[in-house]
N, CA, C and O atoms as CSV, one atom per row, in Angstrom:
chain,resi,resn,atom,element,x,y,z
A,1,UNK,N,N,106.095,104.913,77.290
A,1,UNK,CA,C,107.331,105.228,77.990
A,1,UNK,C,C,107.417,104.326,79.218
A,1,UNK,O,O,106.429,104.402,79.948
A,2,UNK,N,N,108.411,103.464,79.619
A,2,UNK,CA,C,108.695,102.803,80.588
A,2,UNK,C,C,109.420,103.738,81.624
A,2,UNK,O,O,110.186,104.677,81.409
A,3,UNK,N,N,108.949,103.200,82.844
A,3,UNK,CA,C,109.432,103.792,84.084
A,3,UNK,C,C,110.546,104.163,84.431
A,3,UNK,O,O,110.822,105.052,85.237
A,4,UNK,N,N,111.375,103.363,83.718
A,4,UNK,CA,C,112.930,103.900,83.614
A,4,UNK,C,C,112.970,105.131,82.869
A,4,UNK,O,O,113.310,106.196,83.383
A,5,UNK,N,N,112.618,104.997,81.633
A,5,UNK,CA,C,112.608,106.193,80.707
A,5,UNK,C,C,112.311,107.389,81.518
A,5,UNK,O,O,113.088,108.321,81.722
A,6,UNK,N,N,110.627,107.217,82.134
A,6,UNK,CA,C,110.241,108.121,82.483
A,6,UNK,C,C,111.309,109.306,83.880
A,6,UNK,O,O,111.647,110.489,83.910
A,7,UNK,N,N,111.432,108.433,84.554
A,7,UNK,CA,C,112.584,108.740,85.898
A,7,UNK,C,C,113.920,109.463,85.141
A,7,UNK,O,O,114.413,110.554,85.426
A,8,UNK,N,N,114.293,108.641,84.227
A,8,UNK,CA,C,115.541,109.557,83.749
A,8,UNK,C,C,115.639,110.921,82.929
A,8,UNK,O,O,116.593,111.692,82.819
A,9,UNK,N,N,114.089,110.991,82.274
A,9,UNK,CA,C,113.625,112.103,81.610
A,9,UNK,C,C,113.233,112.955,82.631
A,9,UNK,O,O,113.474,114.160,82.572
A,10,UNK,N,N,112.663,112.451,83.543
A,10,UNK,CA,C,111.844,113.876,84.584
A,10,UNK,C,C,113.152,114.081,85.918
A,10,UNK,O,O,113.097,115.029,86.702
A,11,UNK,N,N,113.902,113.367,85.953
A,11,UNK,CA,C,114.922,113.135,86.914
A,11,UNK,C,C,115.991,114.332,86.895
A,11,UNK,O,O,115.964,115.343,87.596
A,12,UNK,N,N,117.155,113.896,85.703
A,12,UNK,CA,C,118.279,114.047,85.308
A,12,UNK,C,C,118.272,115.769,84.982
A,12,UNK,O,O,119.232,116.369,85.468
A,13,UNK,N,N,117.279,116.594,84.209
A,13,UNK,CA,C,117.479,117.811,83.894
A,13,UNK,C,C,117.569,118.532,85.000
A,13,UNK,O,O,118.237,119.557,85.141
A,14,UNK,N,N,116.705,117.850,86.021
A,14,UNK,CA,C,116.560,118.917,87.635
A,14,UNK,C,C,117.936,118.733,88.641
A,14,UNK,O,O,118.476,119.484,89.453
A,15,UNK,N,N,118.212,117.380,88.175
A,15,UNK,CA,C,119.346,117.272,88.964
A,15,UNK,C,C,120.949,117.858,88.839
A,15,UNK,O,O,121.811,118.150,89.668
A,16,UNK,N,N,120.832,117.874,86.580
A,16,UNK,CA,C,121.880,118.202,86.438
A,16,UNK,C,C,122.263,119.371,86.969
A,16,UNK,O,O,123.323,119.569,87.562
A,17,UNK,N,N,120.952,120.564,86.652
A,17,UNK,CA,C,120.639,121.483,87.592
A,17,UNK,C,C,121.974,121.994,88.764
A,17,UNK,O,O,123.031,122.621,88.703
A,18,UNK,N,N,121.076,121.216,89.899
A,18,UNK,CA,C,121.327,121.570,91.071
A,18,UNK,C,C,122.693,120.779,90.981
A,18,UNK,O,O,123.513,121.687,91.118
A,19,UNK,N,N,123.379,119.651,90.834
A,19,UNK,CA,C,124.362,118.975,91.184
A,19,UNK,C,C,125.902,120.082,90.813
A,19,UNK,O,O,127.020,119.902,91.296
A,20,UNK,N,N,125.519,121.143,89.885
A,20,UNK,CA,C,126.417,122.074,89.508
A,20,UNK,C,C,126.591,123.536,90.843
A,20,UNK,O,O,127.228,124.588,90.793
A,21,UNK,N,N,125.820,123.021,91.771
A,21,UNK,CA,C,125.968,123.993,92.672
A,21,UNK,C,C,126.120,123.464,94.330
A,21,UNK,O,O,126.238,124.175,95.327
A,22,UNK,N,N,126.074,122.049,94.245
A,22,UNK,CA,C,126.239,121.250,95.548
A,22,UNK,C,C,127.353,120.681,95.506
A,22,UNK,O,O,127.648,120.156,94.433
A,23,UNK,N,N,128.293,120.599,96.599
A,23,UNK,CA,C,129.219,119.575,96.530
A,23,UNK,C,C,128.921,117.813,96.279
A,23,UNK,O,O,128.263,117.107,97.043
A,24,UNK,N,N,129.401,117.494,95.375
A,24,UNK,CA,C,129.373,116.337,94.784
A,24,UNK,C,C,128.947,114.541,95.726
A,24,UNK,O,O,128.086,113.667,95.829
A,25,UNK,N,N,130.556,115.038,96.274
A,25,UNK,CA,C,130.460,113.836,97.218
A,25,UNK,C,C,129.417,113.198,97.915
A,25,UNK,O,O,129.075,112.017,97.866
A,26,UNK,N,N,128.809,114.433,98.782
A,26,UNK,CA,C,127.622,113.845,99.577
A,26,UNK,C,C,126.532,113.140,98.281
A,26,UNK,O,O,125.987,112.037,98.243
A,27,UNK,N,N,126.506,114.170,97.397
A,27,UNK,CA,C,125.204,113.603,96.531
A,27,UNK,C,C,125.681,112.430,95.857
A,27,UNK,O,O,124.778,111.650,95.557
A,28,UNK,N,N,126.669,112.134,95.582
A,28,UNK,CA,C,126.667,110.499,95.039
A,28,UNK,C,C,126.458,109.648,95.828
A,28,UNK,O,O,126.058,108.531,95.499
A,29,UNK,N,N,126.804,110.185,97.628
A,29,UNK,CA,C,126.940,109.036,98.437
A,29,UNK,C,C,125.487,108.897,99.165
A,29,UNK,O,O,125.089,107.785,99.509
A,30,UNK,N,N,124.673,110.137,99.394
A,30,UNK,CA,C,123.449,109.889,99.442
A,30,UNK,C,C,122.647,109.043,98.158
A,30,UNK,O,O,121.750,108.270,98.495
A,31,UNK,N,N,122.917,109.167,96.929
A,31,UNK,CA,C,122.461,108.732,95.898
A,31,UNK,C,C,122.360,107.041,96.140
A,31,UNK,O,O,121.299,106.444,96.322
A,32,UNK,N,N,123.777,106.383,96.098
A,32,UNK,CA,C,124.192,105.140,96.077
A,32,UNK,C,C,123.353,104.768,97.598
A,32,UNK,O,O,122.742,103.701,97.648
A,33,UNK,N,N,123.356,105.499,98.564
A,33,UNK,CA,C,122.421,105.042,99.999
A,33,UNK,C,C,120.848,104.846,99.519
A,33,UNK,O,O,120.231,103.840,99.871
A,34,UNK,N,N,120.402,105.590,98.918
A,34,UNK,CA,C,119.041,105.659,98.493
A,34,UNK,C,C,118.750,104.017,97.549
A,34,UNK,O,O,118.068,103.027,97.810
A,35,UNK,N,N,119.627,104.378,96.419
A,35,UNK,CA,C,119.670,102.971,95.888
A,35,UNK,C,C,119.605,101.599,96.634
A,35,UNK,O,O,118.874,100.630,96.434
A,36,UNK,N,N,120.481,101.786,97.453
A,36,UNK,CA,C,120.670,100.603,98.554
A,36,UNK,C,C,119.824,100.187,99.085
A,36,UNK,O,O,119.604,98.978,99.012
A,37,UNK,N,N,119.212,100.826,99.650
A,37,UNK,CA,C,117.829,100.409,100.344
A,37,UNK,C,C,116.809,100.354,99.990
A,37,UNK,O,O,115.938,100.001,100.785
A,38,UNK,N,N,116.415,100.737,98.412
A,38,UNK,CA,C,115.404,100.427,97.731
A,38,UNK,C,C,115.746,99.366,97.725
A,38,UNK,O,O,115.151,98.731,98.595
A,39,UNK,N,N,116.847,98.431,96.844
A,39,UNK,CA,C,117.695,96.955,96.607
A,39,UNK,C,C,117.362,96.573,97.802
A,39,UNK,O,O,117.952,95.504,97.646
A,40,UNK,N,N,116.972,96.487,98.796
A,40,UNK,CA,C,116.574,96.166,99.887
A,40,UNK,C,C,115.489,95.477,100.030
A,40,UNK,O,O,115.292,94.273,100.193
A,41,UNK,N,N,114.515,96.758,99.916
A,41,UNK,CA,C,113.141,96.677,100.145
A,41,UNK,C,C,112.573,95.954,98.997
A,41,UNK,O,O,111.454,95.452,99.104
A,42,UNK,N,N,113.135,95.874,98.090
A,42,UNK,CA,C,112.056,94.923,96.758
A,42,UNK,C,C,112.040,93.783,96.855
A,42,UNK,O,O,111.340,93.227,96.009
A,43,UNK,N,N,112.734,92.897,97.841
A,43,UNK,CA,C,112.229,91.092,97.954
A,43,UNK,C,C,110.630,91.417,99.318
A,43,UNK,O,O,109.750,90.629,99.664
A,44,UNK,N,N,110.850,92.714,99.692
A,44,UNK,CA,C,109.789,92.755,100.838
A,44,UNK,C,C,108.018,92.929,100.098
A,44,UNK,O,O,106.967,92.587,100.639
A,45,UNK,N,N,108.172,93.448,98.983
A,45,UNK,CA,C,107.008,94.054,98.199
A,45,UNK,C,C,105.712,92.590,98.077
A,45,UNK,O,O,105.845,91.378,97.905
A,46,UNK,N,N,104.328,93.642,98.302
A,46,UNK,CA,C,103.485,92.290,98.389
A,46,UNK,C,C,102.663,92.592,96.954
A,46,UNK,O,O,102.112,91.684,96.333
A,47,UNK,N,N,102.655,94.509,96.354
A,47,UNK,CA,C,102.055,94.680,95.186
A,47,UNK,C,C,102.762,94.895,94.384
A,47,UNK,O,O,103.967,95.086,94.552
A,48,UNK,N,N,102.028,94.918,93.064
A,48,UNK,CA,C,102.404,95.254,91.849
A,48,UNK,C,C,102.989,96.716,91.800
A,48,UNK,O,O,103.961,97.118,91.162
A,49,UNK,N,N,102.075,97.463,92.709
A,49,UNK,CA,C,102.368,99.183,92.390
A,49,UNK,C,C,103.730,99.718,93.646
A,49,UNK,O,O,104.478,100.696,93.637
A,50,UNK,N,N,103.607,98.764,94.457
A,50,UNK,CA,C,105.073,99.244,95.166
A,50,UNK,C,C,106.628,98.423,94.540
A,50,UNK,O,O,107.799,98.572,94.889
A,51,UNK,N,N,105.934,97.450,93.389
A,51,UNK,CA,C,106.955,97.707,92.449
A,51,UNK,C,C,107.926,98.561,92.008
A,51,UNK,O,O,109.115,98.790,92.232
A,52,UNK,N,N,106.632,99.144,90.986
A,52,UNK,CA,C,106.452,100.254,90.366
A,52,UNK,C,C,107.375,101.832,91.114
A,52,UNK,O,O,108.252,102.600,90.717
A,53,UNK,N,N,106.550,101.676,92.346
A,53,UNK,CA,C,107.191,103.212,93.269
A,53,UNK,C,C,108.480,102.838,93.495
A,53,UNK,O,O,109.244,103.677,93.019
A,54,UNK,N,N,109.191,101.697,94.157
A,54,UNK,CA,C,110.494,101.727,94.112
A,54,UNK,C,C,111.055,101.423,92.963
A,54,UNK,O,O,112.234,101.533,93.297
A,55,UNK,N,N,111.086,101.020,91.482
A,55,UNK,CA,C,111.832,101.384,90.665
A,55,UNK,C,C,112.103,102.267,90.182
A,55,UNK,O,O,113.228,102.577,89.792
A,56,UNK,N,N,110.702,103.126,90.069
A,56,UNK,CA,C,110.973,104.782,89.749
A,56,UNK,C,C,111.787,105.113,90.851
A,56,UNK,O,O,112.775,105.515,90.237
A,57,UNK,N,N,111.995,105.197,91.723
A,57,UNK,CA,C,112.555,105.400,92.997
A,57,UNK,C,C,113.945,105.394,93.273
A,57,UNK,O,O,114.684,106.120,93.937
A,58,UNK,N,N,114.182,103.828,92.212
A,58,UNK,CA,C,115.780,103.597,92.511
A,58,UNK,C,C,116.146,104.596,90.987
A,58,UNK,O,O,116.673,105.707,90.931
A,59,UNK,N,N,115.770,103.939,90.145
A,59,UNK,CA,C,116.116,104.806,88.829
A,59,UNK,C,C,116.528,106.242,88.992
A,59,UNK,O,O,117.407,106.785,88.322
A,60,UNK,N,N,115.618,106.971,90.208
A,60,UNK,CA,C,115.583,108.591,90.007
A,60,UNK,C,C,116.743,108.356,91.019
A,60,UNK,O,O,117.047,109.542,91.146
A,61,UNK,N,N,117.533,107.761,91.756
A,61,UNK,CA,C,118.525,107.750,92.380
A,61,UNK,C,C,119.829,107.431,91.383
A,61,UNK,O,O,120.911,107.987,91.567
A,62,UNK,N,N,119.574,106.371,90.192
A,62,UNK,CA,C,120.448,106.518,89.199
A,62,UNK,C,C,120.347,107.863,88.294
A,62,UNK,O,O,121.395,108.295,87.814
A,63,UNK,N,N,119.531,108.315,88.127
A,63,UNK,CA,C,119.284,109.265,87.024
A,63,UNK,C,C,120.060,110.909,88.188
A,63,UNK,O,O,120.264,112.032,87.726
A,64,UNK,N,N,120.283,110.531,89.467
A,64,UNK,CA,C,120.723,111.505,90.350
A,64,UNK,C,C,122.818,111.499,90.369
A,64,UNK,O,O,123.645,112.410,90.418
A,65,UNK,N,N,122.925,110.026,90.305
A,65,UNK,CA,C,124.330,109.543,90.245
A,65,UNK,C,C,124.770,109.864,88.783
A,65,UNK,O,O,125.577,110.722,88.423
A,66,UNK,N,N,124.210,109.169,88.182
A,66,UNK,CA,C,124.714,109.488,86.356
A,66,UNK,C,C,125.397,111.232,86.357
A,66,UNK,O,O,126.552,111.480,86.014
A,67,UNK,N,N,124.789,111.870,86.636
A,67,UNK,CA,C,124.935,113.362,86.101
A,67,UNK,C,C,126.231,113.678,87.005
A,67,UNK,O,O,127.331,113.988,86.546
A,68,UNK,N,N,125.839,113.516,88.676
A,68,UNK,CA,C,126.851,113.992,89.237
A,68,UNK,C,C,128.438,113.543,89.014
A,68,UNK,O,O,129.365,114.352,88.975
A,69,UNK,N,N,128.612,111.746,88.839
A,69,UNK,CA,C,129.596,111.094,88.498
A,69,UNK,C,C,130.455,111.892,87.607
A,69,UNK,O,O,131.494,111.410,87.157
């Protein structure tokens, strides 16, 4: 299972979850902020494994947007 996979499988059920009981807006716009600044931070990365943590990272921020959208 790739890291994407994994983030959108362990992500998306918890979020669809809760996103049915929060107002929307903020959570897409926190979502898309989170994203952002991972897209940020990945030309800064010196390892392999903080790769790794911010793609799961940004992904679980897509796998947070997908549902609410």
């Amino acid at each position: 299972m790739t890291i994407k996979m994994a983030a959108y499988v362990l992500v998306t059920p918890l979020i669809s979850a809760i996103a049915a009981h929060i107002p929307r807006k903020p959570l897409l716009i926190g979502s898309e902020a989170i994203r952002a600044v991972i897209a940020v931070c990945l030309p800064f990365v010196s390892e392999a494994w903080q790769i790794y943590v911010l793609i799961f990272v940004l992904q679980s921020a897509s796998a947070t947007f997908t549902p609410a959208f």
